[in-house]
C-alpha positions in Angstrom: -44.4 7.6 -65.6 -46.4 8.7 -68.7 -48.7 11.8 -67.8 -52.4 11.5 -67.7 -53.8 12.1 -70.7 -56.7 14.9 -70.5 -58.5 14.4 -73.7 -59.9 11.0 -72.2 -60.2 9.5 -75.4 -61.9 6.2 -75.6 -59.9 2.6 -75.6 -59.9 -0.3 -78.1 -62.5 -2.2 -78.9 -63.1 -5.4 -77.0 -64.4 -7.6 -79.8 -61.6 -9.2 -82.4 -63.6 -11.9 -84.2 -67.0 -12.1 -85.6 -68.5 -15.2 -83.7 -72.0 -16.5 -82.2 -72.8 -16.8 -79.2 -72.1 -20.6 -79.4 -68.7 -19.9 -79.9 -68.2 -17.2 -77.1 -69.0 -19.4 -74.7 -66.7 -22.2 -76.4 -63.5 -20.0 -76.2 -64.8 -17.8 -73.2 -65.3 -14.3 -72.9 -61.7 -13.4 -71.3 -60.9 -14.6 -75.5 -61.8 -11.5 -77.0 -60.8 -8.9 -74.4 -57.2 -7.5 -74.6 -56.1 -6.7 -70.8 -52.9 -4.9 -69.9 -50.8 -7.8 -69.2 -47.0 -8.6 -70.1 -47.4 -10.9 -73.9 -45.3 -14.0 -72.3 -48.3 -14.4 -69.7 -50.6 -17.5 -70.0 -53.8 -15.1 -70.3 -52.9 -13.4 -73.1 -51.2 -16.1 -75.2 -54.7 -18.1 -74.5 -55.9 -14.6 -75.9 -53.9 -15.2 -79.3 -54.6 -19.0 -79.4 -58.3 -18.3 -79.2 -58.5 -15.6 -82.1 -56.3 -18.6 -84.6 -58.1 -21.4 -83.6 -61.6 -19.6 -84.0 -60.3 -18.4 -87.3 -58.8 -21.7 -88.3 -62.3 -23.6 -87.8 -64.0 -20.6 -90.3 -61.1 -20.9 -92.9 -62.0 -24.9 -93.2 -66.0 -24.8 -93.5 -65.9 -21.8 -96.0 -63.1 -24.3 -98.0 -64.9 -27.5 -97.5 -68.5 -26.4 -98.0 -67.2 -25.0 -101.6 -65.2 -28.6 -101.7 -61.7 -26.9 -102.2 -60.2 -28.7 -98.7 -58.5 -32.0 -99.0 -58.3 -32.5 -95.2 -55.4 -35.3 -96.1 -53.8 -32.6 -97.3 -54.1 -29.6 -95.1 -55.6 -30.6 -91.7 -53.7 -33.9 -91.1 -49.6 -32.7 -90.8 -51.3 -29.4 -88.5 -53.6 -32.0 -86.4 -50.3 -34.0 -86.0 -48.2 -30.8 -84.5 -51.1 -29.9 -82.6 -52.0 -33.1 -81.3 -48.4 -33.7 -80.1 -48.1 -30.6 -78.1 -52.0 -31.0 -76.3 -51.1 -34.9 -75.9 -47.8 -34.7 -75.5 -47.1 -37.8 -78.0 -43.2 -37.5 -79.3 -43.5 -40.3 -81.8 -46.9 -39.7 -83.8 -47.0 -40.9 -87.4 -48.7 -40.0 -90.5 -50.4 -43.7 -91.0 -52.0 -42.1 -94.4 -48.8 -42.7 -95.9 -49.3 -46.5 -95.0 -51.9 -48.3 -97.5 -52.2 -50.7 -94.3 -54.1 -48.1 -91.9 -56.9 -47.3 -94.1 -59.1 -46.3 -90.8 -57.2 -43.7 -89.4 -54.4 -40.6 -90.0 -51.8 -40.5 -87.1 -50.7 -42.7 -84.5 -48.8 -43.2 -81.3 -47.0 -46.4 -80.6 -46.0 -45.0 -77.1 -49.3 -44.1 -76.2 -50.6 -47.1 -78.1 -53.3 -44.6 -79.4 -54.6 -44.1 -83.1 -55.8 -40.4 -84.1 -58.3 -39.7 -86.5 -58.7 -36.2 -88.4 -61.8 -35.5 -89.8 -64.2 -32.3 -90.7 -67.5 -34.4 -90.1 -68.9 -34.5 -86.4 -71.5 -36.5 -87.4 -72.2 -40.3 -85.4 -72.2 -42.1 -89.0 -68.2 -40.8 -89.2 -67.1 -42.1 -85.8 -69.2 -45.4 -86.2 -67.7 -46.0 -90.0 -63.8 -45.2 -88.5 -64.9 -47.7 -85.7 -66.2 -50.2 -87.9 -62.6 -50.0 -90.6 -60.4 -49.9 -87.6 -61.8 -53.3 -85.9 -61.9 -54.9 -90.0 -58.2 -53.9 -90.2 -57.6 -55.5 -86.8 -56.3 -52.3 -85.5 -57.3 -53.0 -82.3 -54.4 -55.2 -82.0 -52.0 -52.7 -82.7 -53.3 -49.4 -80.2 -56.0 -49.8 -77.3 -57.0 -46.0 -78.0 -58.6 -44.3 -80.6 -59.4 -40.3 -80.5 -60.9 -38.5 -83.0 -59.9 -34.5 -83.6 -62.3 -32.3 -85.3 -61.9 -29.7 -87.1 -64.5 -27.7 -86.7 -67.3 -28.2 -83.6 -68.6 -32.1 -82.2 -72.0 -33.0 -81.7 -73.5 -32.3 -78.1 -73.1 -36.1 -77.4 -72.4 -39.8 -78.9 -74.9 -41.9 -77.4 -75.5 -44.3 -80.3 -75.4 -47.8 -79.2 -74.0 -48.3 -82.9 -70.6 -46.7 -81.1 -68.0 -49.7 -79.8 -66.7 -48.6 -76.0 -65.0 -51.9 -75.2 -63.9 -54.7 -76.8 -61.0 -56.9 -75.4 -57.9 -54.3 -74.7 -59.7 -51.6 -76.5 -61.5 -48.8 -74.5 -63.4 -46.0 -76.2 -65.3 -42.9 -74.3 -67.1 -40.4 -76.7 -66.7 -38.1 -74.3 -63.1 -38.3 -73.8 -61.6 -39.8 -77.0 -63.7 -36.9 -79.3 -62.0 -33.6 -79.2 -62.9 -30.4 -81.0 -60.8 -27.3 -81.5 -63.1 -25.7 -78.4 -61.9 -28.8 -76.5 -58.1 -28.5 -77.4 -57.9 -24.8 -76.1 -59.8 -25.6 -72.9 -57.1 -28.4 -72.1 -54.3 -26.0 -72.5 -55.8 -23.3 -71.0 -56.8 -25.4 -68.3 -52.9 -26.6 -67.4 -51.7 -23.5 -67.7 -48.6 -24.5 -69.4 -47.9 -21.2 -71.4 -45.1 -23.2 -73.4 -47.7 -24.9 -75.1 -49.8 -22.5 -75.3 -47.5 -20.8 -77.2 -45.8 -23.6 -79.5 -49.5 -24.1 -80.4 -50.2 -20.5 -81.4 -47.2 -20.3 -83.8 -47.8 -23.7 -85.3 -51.2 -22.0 -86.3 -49.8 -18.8 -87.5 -46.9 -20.6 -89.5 -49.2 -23.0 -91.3 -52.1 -20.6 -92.3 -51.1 -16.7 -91.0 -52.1 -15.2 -94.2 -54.5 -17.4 -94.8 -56.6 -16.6 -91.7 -56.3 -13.1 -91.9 -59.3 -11.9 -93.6 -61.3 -13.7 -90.4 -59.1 -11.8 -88.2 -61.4 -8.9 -88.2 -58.5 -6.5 -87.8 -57.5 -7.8 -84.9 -54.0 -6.3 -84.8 -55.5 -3.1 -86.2 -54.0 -1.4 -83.1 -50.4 -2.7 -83.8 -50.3 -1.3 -87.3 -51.7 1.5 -86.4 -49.1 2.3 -83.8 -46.8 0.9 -85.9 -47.6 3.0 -89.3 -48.0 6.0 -86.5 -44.4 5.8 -85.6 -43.2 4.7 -88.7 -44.3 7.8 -90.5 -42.9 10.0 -87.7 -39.3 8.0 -88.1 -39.3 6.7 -84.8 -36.3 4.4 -83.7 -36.9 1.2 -82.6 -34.9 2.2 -79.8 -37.2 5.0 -79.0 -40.1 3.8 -79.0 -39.2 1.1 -76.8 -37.5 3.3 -74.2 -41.0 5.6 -74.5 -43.5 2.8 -73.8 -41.3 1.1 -71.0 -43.2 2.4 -67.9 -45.9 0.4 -69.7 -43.7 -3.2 -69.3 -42.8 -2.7 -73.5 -40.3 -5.2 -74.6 -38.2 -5.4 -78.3 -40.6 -8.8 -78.7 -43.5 -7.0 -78.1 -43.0 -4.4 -80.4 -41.7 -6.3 -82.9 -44.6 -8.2 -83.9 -48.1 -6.0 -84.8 -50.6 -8.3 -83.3 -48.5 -8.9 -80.2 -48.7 -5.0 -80.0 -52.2 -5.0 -80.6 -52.8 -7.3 -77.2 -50.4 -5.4 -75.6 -52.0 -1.7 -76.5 -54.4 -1.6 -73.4 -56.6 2.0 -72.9 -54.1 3.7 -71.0 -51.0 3.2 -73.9 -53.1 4.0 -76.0 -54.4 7.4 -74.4 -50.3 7.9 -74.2 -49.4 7.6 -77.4 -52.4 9.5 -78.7 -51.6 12.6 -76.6 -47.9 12.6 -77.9 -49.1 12.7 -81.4 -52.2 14.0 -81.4 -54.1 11.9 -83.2 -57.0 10.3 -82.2 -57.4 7.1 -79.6 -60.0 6.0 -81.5 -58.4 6.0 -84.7 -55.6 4.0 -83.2 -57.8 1.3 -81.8 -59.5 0.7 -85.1 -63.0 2.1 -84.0 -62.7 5.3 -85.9 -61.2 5.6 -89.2 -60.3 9.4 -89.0 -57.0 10.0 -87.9 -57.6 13.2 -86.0 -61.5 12.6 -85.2 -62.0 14.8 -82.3 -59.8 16.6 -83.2 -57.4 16.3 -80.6 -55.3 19.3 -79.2 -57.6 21.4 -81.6 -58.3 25.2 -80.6 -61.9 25.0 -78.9 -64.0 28.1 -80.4 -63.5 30.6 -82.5 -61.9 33.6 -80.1 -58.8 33.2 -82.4 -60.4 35.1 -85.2 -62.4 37.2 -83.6 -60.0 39.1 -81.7 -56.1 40.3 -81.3 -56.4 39.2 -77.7 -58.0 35.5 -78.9 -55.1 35.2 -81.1 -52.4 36.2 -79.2 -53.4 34.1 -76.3 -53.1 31.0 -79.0 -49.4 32.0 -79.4 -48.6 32.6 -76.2 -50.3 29.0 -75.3 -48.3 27.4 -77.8 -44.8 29.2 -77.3 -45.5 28.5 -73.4 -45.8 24.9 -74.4 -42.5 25.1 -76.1 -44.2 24.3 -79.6 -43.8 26.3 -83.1 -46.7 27.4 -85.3 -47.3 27.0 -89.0 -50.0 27.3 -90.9 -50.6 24.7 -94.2 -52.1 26.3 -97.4 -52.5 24.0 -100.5 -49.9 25.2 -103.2 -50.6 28.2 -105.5 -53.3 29.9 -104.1 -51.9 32.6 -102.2 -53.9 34.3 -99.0 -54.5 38.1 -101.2 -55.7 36.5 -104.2 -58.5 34.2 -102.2 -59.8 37.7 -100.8 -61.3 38.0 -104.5 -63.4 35.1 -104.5 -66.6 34.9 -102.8 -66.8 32.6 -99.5 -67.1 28.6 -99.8 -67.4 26.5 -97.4 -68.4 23.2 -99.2 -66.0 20.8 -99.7 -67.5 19.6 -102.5 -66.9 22.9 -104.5 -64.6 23.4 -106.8 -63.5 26.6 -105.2 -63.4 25.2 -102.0 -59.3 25.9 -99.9 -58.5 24.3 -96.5 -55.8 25.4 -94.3 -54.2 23.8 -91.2 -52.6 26.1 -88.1 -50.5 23.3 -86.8 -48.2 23.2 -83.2 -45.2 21.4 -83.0 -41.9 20.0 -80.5 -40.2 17.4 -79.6 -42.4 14.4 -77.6 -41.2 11.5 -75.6 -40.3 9.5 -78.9 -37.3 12.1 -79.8 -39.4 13.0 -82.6 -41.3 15.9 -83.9 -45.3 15.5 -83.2 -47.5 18.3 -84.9 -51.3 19.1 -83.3 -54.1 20.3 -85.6 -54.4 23.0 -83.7 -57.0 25.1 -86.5 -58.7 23.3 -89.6 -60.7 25.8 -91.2 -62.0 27.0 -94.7 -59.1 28.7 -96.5 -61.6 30.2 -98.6 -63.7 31.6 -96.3 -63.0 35.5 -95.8 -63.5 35.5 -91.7 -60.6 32.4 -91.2 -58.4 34.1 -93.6 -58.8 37.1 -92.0 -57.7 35.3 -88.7 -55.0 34.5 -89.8 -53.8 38.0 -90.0 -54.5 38.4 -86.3 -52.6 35.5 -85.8 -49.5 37.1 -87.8 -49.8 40.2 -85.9 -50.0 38.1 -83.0 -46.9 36.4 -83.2 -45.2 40.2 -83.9 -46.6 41.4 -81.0 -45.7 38.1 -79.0 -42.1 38.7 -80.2 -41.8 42.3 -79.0 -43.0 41.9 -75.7 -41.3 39.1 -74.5 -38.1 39.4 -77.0 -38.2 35.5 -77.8 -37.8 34.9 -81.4 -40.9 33.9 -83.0 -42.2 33.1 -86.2 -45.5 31.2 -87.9 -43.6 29.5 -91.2 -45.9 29.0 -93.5 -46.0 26.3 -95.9 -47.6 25.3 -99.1 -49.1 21.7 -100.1 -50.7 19.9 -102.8 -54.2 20.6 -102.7 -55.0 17.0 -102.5 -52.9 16.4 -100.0 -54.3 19.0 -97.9 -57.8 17.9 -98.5 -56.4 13.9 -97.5 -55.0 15.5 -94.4 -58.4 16.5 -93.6 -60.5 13.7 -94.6 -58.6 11.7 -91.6 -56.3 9.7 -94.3 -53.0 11.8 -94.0 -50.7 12.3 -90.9 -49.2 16.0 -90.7 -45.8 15.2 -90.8 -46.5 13.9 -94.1 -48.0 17.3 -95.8 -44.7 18.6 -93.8 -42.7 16.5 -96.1 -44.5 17.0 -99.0 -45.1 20.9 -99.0 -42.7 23.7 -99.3 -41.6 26.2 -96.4 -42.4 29.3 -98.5 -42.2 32.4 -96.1 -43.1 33.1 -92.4 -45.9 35.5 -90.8 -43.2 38.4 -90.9 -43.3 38.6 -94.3 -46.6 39.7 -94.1 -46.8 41.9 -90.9 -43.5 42.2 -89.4 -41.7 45.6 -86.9 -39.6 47.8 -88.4 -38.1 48.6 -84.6 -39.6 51.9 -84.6 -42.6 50.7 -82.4 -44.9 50.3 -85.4 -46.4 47.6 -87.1 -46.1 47.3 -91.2 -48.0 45.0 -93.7 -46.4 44.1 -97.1 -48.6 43.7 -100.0 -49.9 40.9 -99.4 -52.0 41.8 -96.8 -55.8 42.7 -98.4 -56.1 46.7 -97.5 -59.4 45.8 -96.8 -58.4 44.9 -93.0 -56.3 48.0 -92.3 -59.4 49.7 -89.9 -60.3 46.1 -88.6 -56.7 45.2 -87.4 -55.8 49.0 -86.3 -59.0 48.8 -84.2 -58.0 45.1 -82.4 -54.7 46.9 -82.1 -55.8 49.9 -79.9 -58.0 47.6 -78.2 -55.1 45.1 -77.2 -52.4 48.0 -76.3 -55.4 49.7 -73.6 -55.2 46.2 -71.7 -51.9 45.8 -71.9 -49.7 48.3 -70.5 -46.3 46.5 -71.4 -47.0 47.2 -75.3 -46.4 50.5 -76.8 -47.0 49.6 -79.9 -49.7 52.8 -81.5 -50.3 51.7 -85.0 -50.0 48.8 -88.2 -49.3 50.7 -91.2 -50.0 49.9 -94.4 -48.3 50.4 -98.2 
């Protein structure tokens, strides 16, 4: 089973679709609310269904009111799909295409019904159809006549202008006048998740793109996840076999808004602590890919002493992961030491860094955490990270495990992306260099002494002899006496 995750970072949001509160209670709260159930079960397809159909009925007024909707066109072949899998009618017919059945669109000879489409919910349209349909002697031909709406009825029909009987003919306004609200509730209500489904696809093959801008990011989860993995090269395979204990199937994953309903709080706290990055970046509520910076080094102890820094590398190499720190290309560590501190991004002269951990997580694939983000060109983090080098020495000599803190160069604007919450690690991996490691600034010559190269500022040689002597009193399994310098 997946371990708890101990950053408890928050889950998705509940709400999918802007609608009023006439409309929540139309489709029903359960609608907007993504639960941790398996995507072929009835609750969740009425989940989907409700986000197309809402969306649907906003597509059509925004195209009508601007008089770009020929319903003829657009709503009457969907109304026939849709009406023959909530009616179960096998034979219905487009009667527009006959100049004979100028009252109505479709029709059912089995169910000896006539269907008519329309956008207006207004008395004067079902009295008008009434009065064609009876001057066309319709009546003759089906007993039934329903109307489907594409958009939202009236609260009732109670004109006396309205026909309900006449010879074989029957007509209840409260029956034979459906809306899309009314559709959903009758499949939801017989549970038949077939239909449920056919009707779902029907609505995402005829207008999918269409609809998406009323979508609200809806499957902002599933591309997240999806982009996450992608830009971390995670198989198919992989990431199926990973998310199993969570009941992940290939058609689950396969489809981003079907992975968006199926990414409940708890995959999502998963898959956050296997990448470090944020939950709520993954559920779309925060834009920032690391906000909170999760996995990130709480304090400041790092800098401030040999013993804060080693205990980072002994934390990380305990965990199995490998150190690197990211500095944007062609600004090397000694020639910042000249410039005076900045700290506002919005300088000019303003260097970030990263110190990032990585190892192999649950997806067979590399995962990196921010475990530092600090001012490059601030004298006290730079200065850091030359405890941290002579950390990872020291590290090496007293427990004889190889170590090293590569160190890698990026474009600056790369860097600065990475930090604004638009850019995953791995990718300033991929687009930096590997240009040296921490030994090529402090590194043992086997002798028991530490040495600096030139490219550590000479500035620091009292400061890092005196953390040192400090560090070798409390620990009595390192003999090391002294860091020289050229």
């Amino acid at each position: 089973m997946p371990r708890q995750n101990p950053l408890g970072l928050r889950g998705r949001t509940s709400c999918l679709i802007l609608f009023s509160n006439q409309e929540s209670k139309r489709f029903g709260e359960a609608s907007f609310i993504s639960t941790f159930t398996p995507m072929n079960s009835t609750q969740a397809l009425a989940d989907r269904l409700a986000i197309y159909l809402a969306a649907y009925k906003h597509y059509i007024e925004l195209k009508s009111k601007a008089r770009l909707l020929d319903v003829a066109i657009f709503g009457e072949p969907l109304a026939r799909d849709l009406a023959e899998i909530v009616f179960g009618y096998k034979d219905l017919v487009n009667l527009n295409l006959e100049t004979s059945f100028p009252a109505v669109d479709l029709a059912s000879s089995g169910a000896d019904c006539a269907i008519q489409v329309t956008i207006s919910s207004h008395t004067t349209k079902i009295v008008e159809t009434q009065q064609k349909f009876f001057a066309h002697g319709l009546e003759r031909t089906y007993s039934k006549l329903k109307f489907i709406i594409l958009g939202d009825k009236q609260g009732t029909y109670d004109s006396h202008r309205i026909i309900r009987t006449q010879g074989a003919f029957s007509f209840d306004p409260d029956q034979d006048i459906y809306d899309l609200g009314d559709l959903f509730k009758i499949l939801v209500a017989a549970a038949d998740s077939a239909k449920i489904e056919a009707f779902y696809r029907r609505l995402e093959s005829e207008i999918g793109s269409s609809i998406r801008p009323y979508l609200l990011d809806a499957d902002v989860p599933g591309q997240h996840l999806r982009s996450l993995f992608s830009e971390h090269d995670v198989r198919n395979t992989d990431a199926v076999q990973a998310l199993k204990p969570f009941g992940m199937s290939r058609a689950i994953y396969s489809n981003s808004l079907s992975l968006a309903e199926f990414a409940d709080k708890e995959l999502i706290r998963y898959v956050a602590e296997q990448f470090w990055v944020s939950g709520e970046w993954i559920d779309g509520s925060c834009a920032h890919i690391y906000n909170n910076g999760p996995g990130a080094e709480m304090g400041t102890e790092w800098r401030r002493s040999l013993r804060g820094a080693y205990e980072l590398v002994k934390r990380a190499n305990a965990s199995g992961e490998k150190l690197s720190i990211i500095i944007p290309a062609g600004r090397s560590l000694r020639e910042l030491d000249a410039i005076d501190d900045v700290v506002d991004h919005k300088r000019r002269n303003y260097e970030h860094f990263f110190l990032v951990a990585s190892k192999v997580n649950d997806f067979e694939v590399d995962c990196f955490r921010l475990v530092i983000s600090d001012p490059l060109s601030y004298r006290k983090c730079r200065d850091g990270i030359f405890l941290l080098f002579m950390a990872a020495e020291i590290y090496e000599i007293m427990t004889h495990k190889k170590t090293y803190i590569d160190v890698y160069d990026v474009p600056r604007e790369h860097l600065l992306s990475c930090w604004f919450g638009d850019t995953f690690i791995v990718d300033l991996i991929r687009s930096g260099r590997l240009i040296r490691n921490h030994k090529d600034f402090i590194y043992n010559d086997g002798t028991g002494v530490l040495k600096s190269t030139r490219d550590v500022p000479n500035r620091l040689a009292p400061w890092l002899q005196e953390n040192l002597t400090e560090f070798t009193a409390k620990h009595s399994s390192s003999h090391l006496a002294a860091i020289v310098f050229p």
